[in-house]
VOGU-3710 file (C-alpha; in Angstrom, 3 decimals, decimal comma):
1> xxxxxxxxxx> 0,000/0,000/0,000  1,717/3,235/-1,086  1,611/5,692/2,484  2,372/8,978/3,049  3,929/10,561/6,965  3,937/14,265/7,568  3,906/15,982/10,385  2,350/19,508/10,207  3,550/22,528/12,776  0,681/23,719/14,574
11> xxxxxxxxxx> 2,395/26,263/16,715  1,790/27,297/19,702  -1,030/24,627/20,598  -0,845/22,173/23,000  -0,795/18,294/22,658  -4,568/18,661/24,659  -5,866/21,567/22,893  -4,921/19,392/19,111  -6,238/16,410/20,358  -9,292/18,140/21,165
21> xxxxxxxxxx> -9,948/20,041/17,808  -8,584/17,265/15,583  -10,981/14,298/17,766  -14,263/16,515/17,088  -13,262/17,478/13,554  -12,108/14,037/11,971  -15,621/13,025/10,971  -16,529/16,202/9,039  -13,517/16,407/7,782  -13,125/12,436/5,977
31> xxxxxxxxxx> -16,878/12,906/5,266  -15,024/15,585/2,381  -13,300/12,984/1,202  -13,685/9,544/-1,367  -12,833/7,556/0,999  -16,262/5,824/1,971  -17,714/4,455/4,549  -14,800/5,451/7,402  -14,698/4,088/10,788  -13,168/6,378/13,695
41> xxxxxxxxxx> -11,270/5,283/17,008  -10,404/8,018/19,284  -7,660/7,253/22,034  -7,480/10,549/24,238  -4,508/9,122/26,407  -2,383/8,948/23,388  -3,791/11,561/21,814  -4,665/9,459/18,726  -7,746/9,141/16,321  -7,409/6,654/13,783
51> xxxxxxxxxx> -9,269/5,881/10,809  -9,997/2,938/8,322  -11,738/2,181/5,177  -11,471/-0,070/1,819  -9,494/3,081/0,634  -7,521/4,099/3,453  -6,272/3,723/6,888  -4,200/6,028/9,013  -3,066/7,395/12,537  -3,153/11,250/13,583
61> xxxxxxxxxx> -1,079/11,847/16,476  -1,164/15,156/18,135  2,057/16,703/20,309  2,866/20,181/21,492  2,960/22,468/18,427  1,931/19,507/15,637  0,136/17,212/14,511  1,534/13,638/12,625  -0,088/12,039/10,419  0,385/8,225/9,389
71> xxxxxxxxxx> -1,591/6,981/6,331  -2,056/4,127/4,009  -3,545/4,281/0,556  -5,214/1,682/-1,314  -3,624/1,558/-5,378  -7,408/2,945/-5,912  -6,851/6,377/-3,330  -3,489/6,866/-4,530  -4,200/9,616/-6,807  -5,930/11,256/-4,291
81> xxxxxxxxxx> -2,483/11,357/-1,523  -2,081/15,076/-2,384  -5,868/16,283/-1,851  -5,672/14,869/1,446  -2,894/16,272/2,722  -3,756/19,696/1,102  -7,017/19,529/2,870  -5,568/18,728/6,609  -2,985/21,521/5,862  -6,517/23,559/5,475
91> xxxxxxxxx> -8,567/22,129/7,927  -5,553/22,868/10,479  -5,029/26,569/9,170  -9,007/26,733/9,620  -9,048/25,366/13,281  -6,019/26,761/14,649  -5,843/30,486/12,765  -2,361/29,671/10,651  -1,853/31,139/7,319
//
């Protein structure tokens, strides 16, 4: 399965406070996406939602000042690796004010 890891700055945030935003925002935001039907775990002691489909499957992890992101394509949501990751570099300048 091609993947793709980035982890984008969110500075000045808190593990906490990007946990919070990113565990209450993950279903709007893959409900933007074509990657299905999604199921979402939410771990708030790691600070970890995690998400799988047919298409995809992947691991945000939020720490002081960022957020990492793990994820796994399928050959069929390849072509769609840079949309995603353009649209969490969105959805974080949204939540979190960043230009």
């Amino acid at each position: 399965m091609p993947s793709f890891n980035k982890t984008f700055p969110v500075p000045g945030q808190a593990a906490d406070k990007i946990y919070s935003v990113i565990s209450t925002g993950i279903d709007h935001f893959l409900s933007k996406t074509p990657l299905g039907q999604v199921q979402v775990d939410r771990n708030e002691g790691s600070k970890q939602v995690s998400f799988k489909s047919n298409m995809a499957s992947g691991t945000l992890t939020a720490k002081d000042n960022a957020l990492s992101v793990e994820v796994s394509l399928s050959l069929l949501a390849t072509p769609f690796k840079g949309k995603i990751e353009e649209g969490v570099t969105r959805w974080l300048s949204k939540a979190f004010g960043n230009s």
